[in-house]
C-alpha positions in Angstrom: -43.0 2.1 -10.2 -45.8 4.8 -9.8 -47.9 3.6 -12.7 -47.1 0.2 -13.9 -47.5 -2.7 -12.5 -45.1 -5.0 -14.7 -42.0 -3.3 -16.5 -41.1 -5.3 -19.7 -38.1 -5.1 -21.6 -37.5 -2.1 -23.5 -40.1 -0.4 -21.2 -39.8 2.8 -19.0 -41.4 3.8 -15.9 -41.2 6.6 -13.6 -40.1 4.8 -10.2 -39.4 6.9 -6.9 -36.2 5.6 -5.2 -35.7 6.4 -1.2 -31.9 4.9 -0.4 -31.7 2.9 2.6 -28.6 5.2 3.2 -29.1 8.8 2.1 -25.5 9.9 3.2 -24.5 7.5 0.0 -26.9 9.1 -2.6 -25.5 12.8 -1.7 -23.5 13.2 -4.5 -26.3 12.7 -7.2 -27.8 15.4 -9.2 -30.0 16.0 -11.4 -29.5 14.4 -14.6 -26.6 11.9 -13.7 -27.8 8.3 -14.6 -27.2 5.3 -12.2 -27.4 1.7 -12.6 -30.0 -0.8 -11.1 -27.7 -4.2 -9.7 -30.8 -6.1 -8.2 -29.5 -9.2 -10.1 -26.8 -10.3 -12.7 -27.3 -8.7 -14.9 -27.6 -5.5 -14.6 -31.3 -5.1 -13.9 -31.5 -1.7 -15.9 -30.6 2.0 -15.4 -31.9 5.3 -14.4 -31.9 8.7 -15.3 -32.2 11.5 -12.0 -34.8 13.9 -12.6 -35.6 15.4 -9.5 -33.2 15.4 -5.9 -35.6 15.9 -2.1 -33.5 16.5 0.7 -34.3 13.7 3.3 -37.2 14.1 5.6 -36.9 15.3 9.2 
């Protein structure tokens, strides 16, 4: 998270993701919302607001 340090429930956050596999993330765009699985159950969701192209 860029500016919390705990997340309660019903809380946002802005959090930056960088995907262990970038080819997978590809299709996202901005605007499409993805789910978090860290745990059962789902852990929370997400809403894309910005895409990066990957680093050289």
């Amino acid at each position: 998270m860029e500016y919390a340090q705990e997340l309660g429930p019903g809380e946002t956050a802005d959090v930056r993701l960088a995907p262990l596999s970038p080819k997978q993330w590809r299709h996202l765009n901005c605007g499409d919302v993805i789910t978090m699985h860290e745990a059962r159950p789902v852990s929370g969701t997400a809403t894309v607001i910005e895409v990066l192209p990957p680093r050289a």
